[in-house]
C-alpha positions as CSV (number, residue, x, y, z in Angstrom):
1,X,49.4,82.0,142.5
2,X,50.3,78.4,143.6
3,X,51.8,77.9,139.5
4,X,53.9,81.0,140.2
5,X,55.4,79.5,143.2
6,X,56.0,76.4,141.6
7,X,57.7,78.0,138.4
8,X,59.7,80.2,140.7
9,X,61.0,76.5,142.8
10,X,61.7,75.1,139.0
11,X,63.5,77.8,138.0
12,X,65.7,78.0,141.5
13,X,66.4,74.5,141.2
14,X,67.5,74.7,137.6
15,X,70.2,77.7,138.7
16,X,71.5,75.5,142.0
17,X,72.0,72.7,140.0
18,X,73.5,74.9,137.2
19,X,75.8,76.1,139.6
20,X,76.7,72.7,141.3
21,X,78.0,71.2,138.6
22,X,79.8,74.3,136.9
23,X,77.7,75.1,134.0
24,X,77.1,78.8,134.7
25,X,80.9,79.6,135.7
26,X,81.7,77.7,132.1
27,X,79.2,79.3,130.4
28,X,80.6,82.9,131.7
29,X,83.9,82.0,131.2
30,X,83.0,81.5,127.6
31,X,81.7,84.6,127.1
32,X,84.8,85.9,128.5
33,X,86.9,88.3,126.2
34,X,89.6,86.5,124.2
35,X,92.9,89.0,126.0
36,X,91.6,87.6,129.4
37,X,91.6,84.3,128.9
38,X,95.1,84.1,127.6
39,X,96.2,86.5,130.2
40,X,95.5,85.1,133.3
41,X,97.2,87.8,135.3
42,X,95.3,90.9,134.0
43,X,92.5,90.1,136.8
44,X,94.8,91.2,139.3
45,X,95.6,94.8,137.6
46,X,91.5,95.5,137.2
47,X,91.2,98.5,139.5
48,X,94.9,99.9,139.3
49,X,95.1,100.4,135.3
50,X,95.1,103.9,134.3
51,X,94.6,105.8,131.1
52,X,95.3,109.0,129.9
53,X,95.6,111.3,126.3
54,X,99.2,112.2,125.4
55,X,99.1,114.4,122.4
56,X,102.9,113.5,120.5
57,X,103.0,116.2,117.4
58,X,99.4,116.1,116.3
59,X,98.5,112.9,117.1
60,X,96.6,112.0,120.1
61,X,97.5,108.7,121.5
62,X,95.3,107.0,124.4
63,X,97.8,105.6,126.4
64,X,97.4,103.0,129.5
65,X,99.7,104.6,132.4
66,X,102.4,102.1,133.8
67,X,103.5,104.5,137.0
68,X,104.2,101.5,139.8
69,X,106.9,99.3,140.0
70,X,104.9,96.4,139.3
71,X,103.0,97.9,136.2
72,X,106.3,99.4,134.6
73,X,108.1,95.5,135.4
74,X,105.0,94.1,133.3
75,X,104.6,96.7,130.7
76,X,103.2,95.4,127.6
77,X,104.6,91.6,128.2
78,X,102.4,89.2,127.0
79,X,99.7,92.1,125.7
80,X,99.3,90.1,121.8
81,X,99.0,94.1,120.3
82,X,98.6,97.8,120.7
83,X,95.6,98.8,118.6
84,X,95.8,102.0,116.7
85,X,96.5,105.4,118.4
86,X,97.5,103.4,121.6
87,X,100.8,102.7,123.6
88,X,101.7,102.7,126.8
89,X,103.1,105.3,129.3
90,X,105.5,104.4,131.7
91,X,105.9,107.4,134.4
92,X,108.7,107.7,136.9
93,X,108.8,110.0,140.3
94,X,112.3,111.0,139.0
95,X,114.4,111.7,136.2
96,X,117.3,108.8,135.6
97,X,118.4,106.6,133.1
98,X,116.2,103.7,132.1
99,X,116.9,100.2,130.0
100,X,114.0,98.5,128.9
101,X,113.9,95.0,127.2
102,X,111.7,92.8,125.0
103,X,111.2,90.3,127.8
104,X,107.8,88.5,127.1
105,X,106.7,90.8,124.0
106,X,104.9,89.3,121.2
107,X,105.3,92.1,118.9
108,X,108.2,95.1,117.6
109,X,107.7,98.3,119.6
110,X,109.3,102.4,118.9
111,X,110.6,103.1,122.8
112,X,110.5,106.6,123.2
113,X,112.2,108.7,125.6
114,X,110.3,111.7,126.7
115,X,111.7,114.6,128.6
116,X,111.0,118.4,129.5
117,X,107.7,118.0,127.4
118,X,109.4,116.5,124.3
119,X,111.1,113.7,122.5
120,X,114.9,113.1,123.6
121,X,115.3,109.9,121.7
122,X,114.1,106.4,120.7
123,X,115.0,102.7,120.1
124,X,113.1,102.3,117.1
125,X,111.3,99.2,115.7
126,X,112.6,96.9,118.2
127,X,111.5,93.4,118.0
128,X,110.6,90.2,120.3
129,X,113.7,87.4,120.6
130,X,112.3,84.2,121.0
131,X,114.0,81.2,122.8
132,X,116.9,84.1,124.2
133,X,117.5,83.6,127.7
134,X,116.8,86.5,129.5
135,X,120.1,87.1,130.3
136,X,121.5,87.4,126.6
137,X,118.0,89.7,125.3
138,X,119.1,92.8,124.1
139,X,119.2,95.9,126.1
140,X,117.7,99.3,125.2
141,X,119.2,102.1,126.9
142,X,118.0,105.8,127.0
143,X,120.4,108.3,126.1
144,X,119.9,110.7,128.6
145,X,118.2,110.3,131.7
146,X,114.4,110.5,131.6
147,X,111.2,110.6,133.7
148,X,109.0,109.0,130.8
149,X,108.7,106.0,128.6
150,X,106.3,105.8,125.6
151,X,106.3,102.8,123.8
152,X,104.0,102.6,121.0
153,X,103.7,100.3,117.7
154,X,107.2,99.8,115.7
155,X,107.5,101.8,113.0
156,X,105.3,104.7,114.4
157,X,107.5,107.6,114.4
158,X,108.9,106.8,111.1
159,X,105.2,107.2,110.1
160,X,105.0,110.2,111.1
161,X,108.5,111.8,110.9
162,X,108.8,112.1,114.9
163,X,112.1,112.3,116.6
164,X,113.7,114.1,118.7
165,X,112.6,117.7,119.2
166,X,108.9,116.6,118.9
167,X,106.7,117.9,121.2
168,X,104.9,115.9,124.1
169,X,101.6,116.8,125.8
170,X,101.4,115.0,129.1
171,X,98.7,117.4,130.9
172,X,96.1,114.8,130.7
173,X,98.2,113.0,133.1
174,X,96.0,111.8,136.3
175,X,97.7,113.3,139.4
């Protein structure tokens, strides 16, 4: 019995010195996933991401819900990629006009404006502009006034032969 204790002592000593001089918090921040150590901010969205299953034509899209003023300012900005069958879903209480820019994107995006359960238009294959102040990046205007924003991977809806007058499932939506 007296060996256990003693291993237990070794072992508790070995995990406060481990501790004291950073070892375990380098060791797990090694194993962290690659995204979060280049985005630093994404600890602070944890709990408040959403996703939902928007069905555009026949695809099904898993879509990660942007429905805050703070998640729609941050959309996809400094996100390296959207994998397959992914975008993002920016959701408004009300229907208006919205502008979107590339402002901190690494890669080309299809913004598509969704309406009344279908596709009212799109700013297709628009890319990043590096070293452009923000005040000179291009703007991307929807034609008319919507409630939501789907932007998925450029060249998508040409892909597919989506445009406007394709339909839009949002009934996944959480409430």
């Amino acid at each position: 019995m007296r060996n256990v204790g003693q291993r237990i002592l070794r072992v508790g000593l070995a995990i406060s010195f481990a501790f004291a001089f950073g070892l375990i918090p380098a060791l797990t921040l090694a194993q962290a996933p690659h995204s979060n150590r280049e985005l630093p901010w994404t600890w602070t969205l944890g709990d408040y991401r959403q996703t939902a299953n928007v069905v555009v034509g026949d695809d099904v899209l898993t879509v990660e819900i942007s429905d805050t003023s703070m998640l729609r300012e941050r959309g996809l900005s400094y996100h390296d990629e959207l994998l397959p069958n992914t975008g993002m879903l920016f959701v408004y209480d009300d229907i208006g006009k919205r502008v979107y820019w590339m402002k901190g994107m690494n890669f080309c995006l299809d913004i598509v404006w969704i309406n009344d359960g279908q596709i009212v238009g799109a700013a297709e294959s628009v890319c990043p502009e590096p070293n452009v102040p923000d005040a000179d990046l291009a703007r991307y205007p929807s034609p008319p006034e919507v409630q939501y924003v789907l932007e998925v991977p450029a060249g998508w809806l040409a892909e597919r032969g989506y445009g406007v007058g394709t339909t839009v499932d949002l009934s996944d939506l959480p409430t």
